[in-house]
N, C-alpha and C positions, 0 to 999 in steps of 0.2 A: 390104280391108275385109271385115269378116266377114258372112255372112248376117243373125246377129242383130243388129246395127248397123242394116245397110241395112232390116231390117223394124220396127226403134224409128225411123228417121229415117221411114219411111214411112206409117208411122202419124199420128206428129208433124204430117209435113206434108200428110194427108189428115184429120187434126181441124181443122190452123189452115185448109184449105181450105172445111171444113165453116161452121168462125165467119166468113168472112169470106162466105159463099157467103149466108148467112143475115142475117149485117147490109144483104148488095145488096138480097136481097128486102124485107127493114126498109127502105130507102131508094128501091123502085121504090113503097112502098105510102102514099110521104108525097105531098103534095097538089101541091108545085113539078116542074114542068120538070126544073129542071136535077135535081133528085134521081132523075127517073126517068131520067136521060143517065146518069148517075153511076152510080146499081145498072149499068143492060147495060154498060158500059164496062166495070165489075168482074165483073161476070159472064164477059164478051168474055176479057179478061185471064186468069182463074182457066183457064177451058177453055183459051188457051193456056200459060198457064205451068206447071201443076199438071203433064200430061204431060208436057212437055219438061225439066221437074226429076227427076220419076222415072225416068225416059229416063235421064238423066244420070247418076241414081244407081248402078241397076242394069247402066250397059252393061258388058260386059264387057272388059279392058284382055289 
């Protein structure tokens, strides 16, 4: 994989972590319970997976 690959896939997946990272806070800010479970669970999620995808991308073979 070329570097300019992995830095368009990185981008990619550091905007869609952006949109999803913003919808949690849109959903810790609604008035139910289970919506504020929801955002930190996605929150929880994003901090683990966002790293360990880029991990993945960039490691070296």
């Amino acid at each position: 994989m070329s570097t300019l690959f992995r830095s368009v896939f990185t981008v990619a997946i550091l905007l869609l972590a952006f949109g999803l990272l913003t919808e949690a806070f849109h959903l810790m800010n609604q008035p139910s319970d289970r919506a504020l479970m929801g955002g930190i669970a996605m929150i929880l999620g994003l901090v683990l997976a966002v790293p360990m995808i880029l991990h993945t991308l960039w490691r070296r073979n």
